[in-house]
Every structure is written in C-alpha cells, then in structure tokens.
C-alpha positions in Angstrom: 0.0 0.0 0.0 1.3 3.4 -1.0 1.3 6.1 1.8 -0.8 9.2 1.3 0.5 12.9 1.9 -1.2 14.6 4.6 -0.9 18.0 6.4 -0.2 16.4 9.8 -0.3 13.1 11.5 -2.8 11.7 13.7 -3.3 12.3 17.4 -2.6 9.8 19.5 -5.2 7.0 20.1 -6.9 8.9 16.9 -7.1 5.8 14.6 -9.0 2.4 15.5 -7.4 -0.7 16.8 -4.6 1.2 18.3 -2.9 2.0 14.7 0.1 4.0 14.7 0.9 6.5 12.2 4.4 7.8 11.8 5.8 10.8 9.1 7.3 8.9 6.1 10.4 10.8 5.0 10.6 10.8 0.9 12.9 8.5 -0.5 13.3 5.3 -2.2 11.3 2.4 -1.4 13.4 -0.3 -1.9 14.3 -3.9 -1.1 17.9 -5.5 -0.5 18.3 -8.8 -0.6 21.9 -10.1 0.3 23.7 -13.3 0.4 27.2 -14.6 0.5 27.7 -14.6 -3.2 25.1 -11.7 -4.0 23.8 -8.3 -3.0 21.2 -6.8 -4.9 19.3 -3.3 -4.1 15.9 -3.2 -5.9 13.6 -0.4 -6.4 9.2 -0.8 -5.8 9.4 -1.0 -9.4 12.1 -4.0 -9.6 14.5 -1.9 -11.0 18.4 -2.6 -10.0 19.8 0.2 -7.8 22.7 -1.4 -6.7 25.4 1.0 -8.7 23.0 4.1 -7.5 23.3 2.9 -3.4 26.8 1.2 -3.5 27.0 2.2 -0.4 23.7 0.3 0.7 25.1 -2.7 -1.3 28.4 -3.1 1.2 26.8 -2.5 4.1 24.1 -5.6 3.3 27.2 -7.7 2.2 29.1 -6.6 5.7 26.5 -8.3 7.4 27.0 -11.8 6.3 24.3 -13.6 6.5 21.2 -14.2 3.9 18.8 -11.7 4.4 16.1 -9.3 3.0 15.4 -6.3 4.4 12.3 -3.7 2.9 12.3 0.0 3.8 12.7 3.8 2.8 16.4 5.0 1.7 16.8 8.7 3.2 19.7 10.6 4.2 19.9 11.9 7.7 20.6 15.7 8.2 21.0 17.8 10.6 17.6 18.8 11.8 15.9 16.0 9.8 15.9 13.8 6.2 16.6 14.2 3.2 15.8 12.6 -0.1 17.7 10.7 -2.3 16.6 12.1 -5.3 18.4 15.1 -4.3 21.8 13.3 -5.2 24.3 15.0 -7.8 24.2 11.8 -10.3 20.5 11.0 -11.2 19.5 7.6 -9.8 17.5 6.5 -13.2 20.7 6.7 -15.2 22.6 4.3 -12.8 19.3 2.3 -12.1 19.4 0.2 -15.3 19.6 -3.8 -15.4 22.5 -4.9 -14.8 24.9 -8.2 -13.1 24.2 -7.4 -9.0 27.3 -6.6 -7.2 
C-alpha cells in the first residue's frame, strides 16, 4: 500500500485498533536482498539500484548472512531527512539492469 500525503499526522489514540501512524520521510522504497555470493538493491518498481546505493550494497554484504530487508532509503541531516533524489548523479541513469554486485 502506498502512503498518502497529509498536512499532519494523527493524534494519538486517533485511529481504530490502536494504529500507529508515523511521518514517512521521501525517499526510495526499496528492497535488499543479500547473500554470500550476491547483494542486490531493488527499487518498488524492480529496477536494480545497486550502482545508484553502492554504499547500501556493502553495508548488506558486511553483514554476512542471507537476508532481505524492505524499507525507505533517506539521508539523515542535521535537523531531519533528506531525499535521495536530491543526489548529484541522477538515480534512473545508474538504475538500469545490470549483473548485481
């Protein structure tokens, strides 16, 4: 499910069943899987962004066991996030299929 924008978040104890709702910084949705002889960063979209997040890529293979992890990539700033898609080398240029790292 895709998030929606919204002015503000719910109060607390606001939504039914004791839902949570958090602020959802804009990033990349995206999905690593990593194991000893592959690492591969995919985007929502299945697209390879393993070249675009190299970065991402090591730190999955540092880890060293099999694993697949799903989440938002942001860059942390002082005073809050930022969004990838702010980087100096766009991400669709580098995000083309290609032989994971």
């Amino acid at each position: 499910m895709l998030a929606e924008a919204r002015w503000q978040l719910p109060p607390a104890n606001a939504l039914p069943g004791g839902i949570v709702a958090e602020q959802k910084p804009d990033g990349f949705r995206a999905i690593v899987f990593a194991r000893r002889d592959l690492v591969m960063v995919q985007s929502r979209q299945g697209a390879d962004l393993s070249r675009a997040f190299p970065d991402i890529a090591r730190a999955a293979r540092a880890l060293g066991d099999s694993l697949v992890l799903d989440g938002e990539l942001v860059v942390p700033v002082r005073g809050g996030w930022t969004s990838p898609h702010s980087r100096a080398e766009p991400v669709a240029e580098v995000a083309a299929p290609r032989r994971p790292l």
